[in-house]
Structure formats: structure tokens, C-alpha cells
C-alpha positions as CSV (number, residue, x, y, z in Angstrom):
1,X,-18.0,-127.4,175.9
2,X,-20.1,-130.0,174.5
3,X,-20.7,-130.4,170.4
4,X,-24.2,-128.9,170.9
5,X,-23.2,-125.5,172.2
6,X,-19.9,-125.3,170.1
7,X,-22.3,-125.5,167.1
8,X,-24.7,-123.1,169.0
9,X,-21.7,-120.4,169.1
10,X,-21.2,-120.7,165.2
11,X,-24.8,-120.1,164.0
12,X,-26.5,-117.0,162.7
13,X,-30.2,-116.5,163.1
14,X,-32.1,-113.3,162.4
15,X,-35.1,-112.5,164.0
16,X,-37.6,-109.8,163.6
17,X,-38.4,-107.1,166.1
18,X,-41.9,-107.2,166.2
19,X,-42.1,-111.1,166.6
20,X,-39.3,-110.6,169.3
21,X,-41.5,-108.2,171.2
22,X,-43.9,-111.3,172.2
23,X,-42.7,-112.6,175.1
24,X,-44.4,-116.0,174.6
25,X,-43.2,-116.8,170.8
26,X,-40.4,-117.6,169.6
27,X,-38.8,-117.3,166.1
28,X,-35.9,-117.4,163.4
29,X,-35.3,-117.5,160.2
30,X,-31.8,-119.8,160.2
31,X,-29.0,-119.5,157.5
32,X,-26.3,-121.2,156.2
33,X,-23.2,-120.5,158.9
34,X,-22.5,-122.8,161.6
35,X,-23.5,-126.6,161.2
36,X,-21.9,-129.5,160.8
37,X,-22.6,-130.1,156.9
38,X,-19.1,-129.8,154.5
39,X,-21.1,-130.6,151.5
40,X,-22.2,-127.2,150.7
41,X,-18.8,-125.7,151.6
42,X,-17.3,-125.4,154.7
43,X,-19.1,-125.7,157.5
44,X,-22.9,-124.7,157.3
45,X,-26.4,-125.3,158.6
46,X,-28.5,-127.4,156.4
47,X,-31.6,-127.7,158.2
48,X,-32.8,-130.4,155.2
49,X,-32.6,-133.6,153.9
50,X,-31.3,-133.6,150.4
51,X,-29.5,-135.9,148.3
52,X,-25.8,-134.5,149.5
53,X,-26.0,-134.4,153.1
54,X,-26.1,-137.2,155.4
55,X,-29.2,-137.6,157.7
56,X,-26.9,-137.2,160.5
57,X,-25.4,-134.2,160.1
58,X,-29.0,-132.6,159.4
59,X,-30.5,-133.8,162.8
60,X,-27.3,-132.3,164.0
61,X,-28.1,-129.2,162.6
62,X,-31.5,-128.9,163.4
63,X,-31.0,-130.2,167.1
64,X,-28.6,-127.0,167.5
65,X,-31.2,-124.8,165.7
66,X,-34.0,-125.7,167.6
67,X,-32.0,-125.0,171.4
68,X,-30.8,-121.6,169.8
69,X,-34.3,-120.0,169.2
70,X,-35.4,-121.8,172.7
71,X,-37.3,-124.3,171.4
72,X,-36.9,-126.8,174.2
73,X,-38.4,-128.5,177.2
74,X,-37.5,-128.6,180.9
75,X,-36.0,-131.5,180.6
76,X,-33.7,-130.5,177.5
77,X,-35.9,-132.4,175.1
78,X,-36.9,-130.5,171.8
79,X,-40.3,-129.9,170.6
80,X,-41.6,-131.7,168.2
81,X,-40.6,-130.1,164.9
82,X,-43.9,-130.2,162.7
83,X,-43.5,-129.4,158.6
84,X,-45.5,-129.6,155.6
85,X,-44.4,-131.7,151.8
86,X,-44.2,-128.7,150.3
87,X,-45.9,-128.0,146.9
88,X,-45.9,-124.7,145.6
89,X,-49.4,-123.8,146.8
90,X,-52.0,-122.7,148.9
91,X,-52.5,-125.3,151.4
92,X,-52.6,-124.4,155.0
93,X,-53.1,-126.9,157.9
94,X,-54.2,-126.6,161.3
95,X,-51.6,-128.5,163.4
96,X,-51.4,-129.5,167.0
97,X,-48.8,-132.6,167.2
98,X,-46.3,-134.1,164.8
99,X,-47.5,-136.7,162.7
100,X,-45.7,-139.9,160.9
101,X,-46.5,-138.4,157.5
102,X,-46.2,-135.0,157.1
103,X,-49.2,-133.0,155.1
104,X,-48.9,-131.9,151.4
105,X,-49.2,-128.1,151.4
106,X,-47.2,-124.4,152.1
107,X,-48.5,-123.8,155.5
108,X,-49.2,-124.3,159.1
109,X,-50.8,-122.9,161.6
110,X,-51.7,-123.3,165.6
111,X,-52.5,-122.3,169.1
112,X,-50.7,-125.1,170.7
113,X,-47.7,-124.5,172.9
114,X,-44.3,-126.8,172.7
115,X,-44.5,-127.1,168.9
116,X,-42.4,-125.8,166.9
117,X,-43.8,-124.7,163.0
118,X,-41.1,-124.3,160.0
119,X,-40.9,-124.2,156.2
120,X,-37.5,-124.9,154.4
121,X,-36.4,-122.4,151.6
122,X,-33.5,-121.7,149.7
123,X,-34.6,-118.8,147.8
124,X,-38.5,-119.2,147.9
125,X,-40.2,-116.4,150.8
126,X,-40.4,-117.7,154.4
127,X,-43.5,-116.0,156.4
128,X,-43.8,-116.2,159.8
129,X,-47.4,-114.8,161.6
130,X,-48.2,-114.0,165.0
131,X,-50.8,-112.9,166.7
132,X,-50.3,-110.2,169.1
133,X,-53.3,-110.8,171.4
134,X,-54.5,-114.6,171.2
135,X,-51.2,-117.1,171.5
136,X,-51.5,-118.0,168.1
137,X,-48.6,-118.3,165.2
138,X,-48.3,-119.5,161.9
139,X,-45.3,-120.4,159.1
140,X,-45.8,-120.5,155.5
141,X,-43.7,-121.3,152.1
142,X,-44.2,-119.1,149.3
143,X,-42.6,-119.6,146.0
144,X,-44.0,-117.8,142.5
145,X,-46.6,-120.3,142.5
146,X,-47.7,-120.1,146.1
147,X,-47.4,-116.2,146.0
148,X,-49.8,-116.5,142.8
149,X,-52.4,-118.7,144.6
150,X,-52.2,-115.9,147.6
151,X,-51.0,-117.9,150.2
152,X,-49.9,-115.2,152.3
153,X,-53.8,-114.3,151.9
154,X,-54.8,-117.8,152.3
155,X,-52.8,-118.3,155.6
156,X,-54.1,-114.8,157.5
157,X,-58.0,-116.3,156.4
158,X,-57.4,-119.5,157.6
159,X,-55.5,-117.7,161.1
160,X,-59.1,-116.1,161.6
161,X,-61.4,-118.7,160.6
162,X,-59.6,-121.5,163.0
163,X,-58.4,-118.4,166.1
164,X,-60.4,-115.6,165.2
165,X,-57.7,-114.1,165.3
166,X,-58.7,-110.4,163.9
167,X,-55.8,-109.0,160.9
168,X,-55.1,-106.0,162.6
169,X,-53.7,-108.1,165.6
170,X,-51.2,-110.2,163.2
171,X,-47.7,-109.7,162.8
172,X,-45.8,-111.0,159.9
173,X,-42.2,-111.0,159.2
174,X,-40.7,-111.8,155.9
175,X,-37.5,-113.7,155.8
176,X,-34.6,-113.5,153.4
177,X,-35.3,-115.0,149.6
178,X,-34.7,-114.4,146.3
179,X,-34.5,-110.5,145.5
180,X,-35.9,-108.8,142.6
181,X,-32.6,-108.0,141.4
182,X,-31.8,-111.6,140.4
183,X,-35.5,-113.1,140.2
184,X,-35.7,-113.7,136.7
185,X,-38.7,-114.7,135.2
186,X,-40.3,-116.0,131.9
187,X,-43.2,-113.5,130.5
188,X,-45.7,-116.9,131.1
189,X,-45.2,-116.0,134.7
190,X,-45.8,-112.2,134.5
191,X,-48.9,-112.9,132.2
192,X,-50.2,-115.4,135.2
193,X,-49.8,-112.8,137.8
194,X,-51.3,-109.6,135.4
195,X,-54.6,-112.1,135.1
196,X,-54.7,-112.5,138.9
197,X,-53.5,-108.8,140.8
198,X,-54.4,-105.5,139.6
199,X,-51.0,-104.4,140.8
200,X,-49.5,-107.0,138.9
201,X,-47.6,-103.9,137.0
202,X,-45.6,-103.0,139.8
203,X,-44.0,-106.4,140.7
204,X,-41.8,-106.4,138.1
205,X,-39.4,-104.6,136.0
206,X,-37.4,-105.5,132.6
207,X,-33.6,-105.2,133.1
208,X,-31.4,-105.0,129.9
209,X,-28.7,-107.5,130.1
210,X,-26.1,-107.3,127.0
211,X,-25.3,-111.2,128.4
212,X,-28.4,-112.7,128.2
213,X,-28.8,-111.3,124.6
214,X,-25.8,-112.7,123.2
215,X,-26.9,-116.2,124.4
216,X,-30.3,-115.6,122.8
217,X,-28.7,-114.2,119.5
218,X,-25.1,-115.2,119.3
219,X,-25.1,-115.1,115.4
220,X,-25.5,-111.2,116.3
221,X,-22.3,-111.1,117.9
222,X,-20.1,-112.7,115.4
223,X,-21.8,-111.3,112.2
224,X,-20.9,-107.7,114.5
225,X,-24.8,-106.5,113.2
226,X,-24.6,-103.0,113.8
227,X,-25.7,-101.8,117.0
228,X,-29.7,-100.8,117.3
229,X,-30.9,-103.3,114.7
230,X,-31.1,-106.2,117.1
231,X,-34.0,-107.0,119.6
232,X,-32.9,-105.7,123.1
233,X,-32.6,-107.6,125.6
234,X,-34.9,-107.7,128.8
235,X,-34.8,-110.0,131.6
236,X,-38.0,-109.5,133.9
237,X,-37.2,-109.2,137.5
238,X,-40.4,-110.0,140.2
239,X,-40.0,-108.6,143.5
240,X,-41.8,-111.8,145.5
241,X,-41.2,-109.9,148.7
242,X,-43.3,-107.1,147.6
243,X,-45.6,-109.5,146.1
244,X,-46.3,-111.0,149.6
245,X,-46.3,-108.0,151.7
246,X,-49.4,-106.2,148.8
247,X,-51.0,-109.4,150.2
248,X,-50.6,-109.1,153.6
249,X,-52.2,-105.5,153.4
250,X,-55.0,-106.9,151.1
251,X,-56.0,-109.3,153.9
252,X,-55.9,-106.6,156.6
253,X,-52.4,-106.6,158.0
254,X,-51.4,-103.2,159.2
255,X,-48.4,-101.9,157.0
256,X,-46.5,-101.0,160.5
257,X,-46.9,-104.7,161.7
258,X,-45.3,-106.2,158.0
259,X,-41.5,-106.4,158.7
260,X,-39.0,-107.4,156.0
261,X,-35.9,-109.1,157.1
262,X,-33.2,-108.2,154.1
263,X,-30.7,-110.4,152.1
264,X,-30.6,-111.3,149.1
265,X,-29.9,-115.3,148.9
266,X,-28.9,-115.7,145.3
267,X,-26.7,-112.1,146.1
268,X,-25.6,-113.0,149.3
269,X,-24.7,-117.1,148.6
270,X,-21.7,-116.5,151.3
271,X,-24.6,-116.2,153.8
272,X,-27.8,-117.8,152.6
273,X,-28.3,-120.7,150.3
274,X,-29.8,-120.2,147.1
275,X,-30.9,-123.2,144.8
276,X,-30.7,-120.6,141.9
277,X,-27.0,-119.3,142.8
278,X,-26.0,-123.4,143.5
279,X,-27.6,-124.7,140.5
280,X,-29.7,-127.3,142.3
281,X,-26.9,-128.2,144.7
282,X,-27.5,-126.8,147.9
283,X,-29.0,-126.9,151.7
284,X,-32.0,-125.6,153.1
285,X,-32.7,-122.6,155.4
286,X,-35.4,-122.9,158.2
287,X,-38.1,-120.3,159.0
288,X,-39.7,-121.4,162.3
289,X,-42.0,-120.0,165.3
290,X,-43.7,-121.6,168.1
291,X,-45.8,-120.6,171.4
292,X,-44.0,-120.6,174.6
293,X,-45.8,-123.0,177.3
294,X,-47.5,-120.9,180.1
């Protein structure tokens, strides 16, 4: 068995039953088993170039990604893997070949077969699009701050402006990222999000956590102030799946075509990696999706 498919046998890729329907896409979002990287712990998939891994083991990695999900040519030969320097917003790019530089923005979209689109996360939402009717798909990186600037909006608009491709034709699938129920956010970002989304109310949701008071307030703790005379203690939680899917509906997705694959990464670090469970230190997943040549 060569290194390639002994790597293949090790990985774990989720897909999403709708996108899987299409016979001419095809799709994954990775995670972090199988690979050749040790930095991260034991063996795992980082599918990007960071600081800790060598650029060897990544184009290992991503070599073994892209032959799982089918990405490859005739002759063996990969697609061209074509990304965006992401930056948190709402930029969304028309692609039909790799380029030496790759474009600042959160998103990418085309109608070109052999390619293969993907956005890196590692706790932010990946969102993969397709349309069920045209052969077009789409990928697209949404932290807070892309999620604030409607990006999942941004990226269904730009899929009909460029395809036509009509909203009630699109299926989107959103991969694993940071749940609510460790998303923690300042009120700065909950007061951005009220002035922006009527339904800005139901994204989030203060949790009382004793910890996080005593950190705020540790003179509390040793002077043992008696209980109920101390500010409590709320963290806000904001659900950015939820966020993205209210958008999805908003720009005419049907709720039956919106699929949400679960896992939590900063709950589930054994499986996903999470730059807030790691502290900084850790590898990138891959969200990816491409059009199968006629």
C-alpha cells in the first residue's frame, strides 16, 4: 500500500446528504484524524500552513484530502486547489483557475469543472453552496465578523448575479465550528450584531459561570462577601451557526435545503481543531467542493 492510500485509510471527512445527492459535486468538510502532522498531537490532518507544521507534511495532507473527496484527474493529477487570504469579511470572488496570489476575501464561487474551492477554519463556520440545477458551487469563511457583514447573504447574491442561479435551487451545508455553548463573546459584539439583525435577540444567551466571576472579582472570594451582594456573572454565548442559517433563509434558501453538520470544535478538540480550545496553537480544517468534469 503506498503512503497515499495508508493516509487515505486514516482520515475522517463528513459530508452532507444533500450536497452528496449531486452526482456531479463533490464535497467535505475535513478534520483533524489521519495526516501526517505530529505537531498538533499524534497524527492529524492539517490542511494549513502555520508556524508549527512543516510545508511538507501539509502538501502531504492535502494531497491525501483532495484523492479522498475525488478531486482528481484521469491521470491521477489533483485539481488545482483555489483559496482566498482570508479576512473576516464579505468578499466573494468569481474563480475559474488558480492564481500565484491568492485574493483577499471569505469567499469563492464558480461554474468551472476540475477546480477544487476550500476555506480553512478551526472554529470559524465553513459554508459550502450548491446549486441543484445549473453546475454551480461555492465555499465561504465566516467568522463573527464575516457572519456580521452577511456573508452567507453576500455569497447566495453574488451565486445569482454571476449564474443566475435562482435561491430556491441552492443547497447549503454548514460544517462543524465553534458551538454556542463555548462561543463566548464581549457585549461590543452583541451590541454590533443588535444594530445590524432584528433577530439579533435570539443569537445569544448569557450563561452564569461562578469561574469567570471569580477571575473578574477575586477580592470577592477571599473577603467571602456574602452570597447575592456581588454582580453575577454572565458569559454571552452566540450561536454562529444559527446566525448563518437566519441568513441563508433571509436570501431565499429553502429551510429543507440548509443542512447542519454537528460538532462542536472547541467541545470536541479530540476530533476537530479549535484555535480557542489550543490557544493559538493548532491546524486547520478544510471545507471544500468542486464540479465534476462532464
Amino acid at each position: 500500500m503506498s503512503e497515499l492510500a495508508a493516509i487515505q485509510e486514516r482520515l475522517e471527512i463528513l459530508h452532507a446528504p444533500d450536497l452528496s445527492s449531486l452526482p456531479w459535486l463533490v464535497h467535505g468538510f475535513s478534520t483533524r484524524r489521519g495526516g501526517v502532522s505530529s505537531c498538533y498531537g499524534g497524527k492529524t490532518l492539517n490542511l494549513g500552513f502555520t508556524t508549527h507544521d512543516s510545508e511538507a507534511n501539509v502538501e502531504r495532507n492535502r494531497a491525501a484530502f483532495l484523492t479522498a473527496l475525488g478531486a482528481t484527474r484521469a491521470d491521477g493529477g489533483a485539481w488545482p486547489l483555489l483559496q482566498v487570504k482570508q479576512i473576516h469579511s464579505a468578499i466573494v470572488h468569481r474563480v475559474d483557475s488558480a492564481t500565484a496570489a491568492p485574493p483577499a476575501g471569505d469567499g469563492l464561487i464558480t461554474d468551472t469543472p476540475a477546480v477544487l474551492l476550500a476555506i480553512r477554519t478551526a472554529d470559524c463556520v465553513p459554508l459550502l453552496i450548491a446549486e441543484s440545477k445549473r453546475r454551480v458551487a461555492g465555499a465561504f469563511h465566516a467568522g463573527w465578523r464575516g457572519t456580521l457583514a452577511r456573508i452567507a447573504e453576500k455569497g447566495v447574491g453574488e451565486m445569482r448575479r454571476h449564474f443566475g442561479s435562482r435561491p430556491s435551487d441552492l443547497y447549503a451545508a454548514i460544517g462543524p465550528c465553534i458551538g454556542r455553548c463555548c462561543y463566548v463573546v464581549g457585549p461590543e459584539v452583541r451590541a454590533e450584531f443588535e444594530s445590524q439583525f432584528a433577530y439579533a435577540h435570539e443569537l445569544f444567551e448569557e450563561v452564569f459561570d461562578a469561574n469567570a466571576l471569580q477571575v473578574r472579582y477575586p477580592l470577592l472570594f477571599l473577603n467571602q462577601r456574602a452570597p447575592g451582594h456581588g454582580e453575577p456573572a454572565a458569559e454571552i454565548h452566540l450561536d454562529l451557526v444559527e446566525a448563518n442559517r437566519r441568513q441563508l433563509l433571509d436570501a431565499g434558501v429553502h429551510p429543507d435545503n440548509i443542512s447542519v453538520i454537528e460538532g462542536c470544535t472547541a467541545c470536541d478538540n479530540a476530533r476537530f481543531f479549535s484555535h480557542r480550545a489550543e490557544l493559538g496553537r493548532t491546524g486547520r480544517m478544510m471545507a471544500a467542493i468542486g464540479i465534476r468534469p462532464e
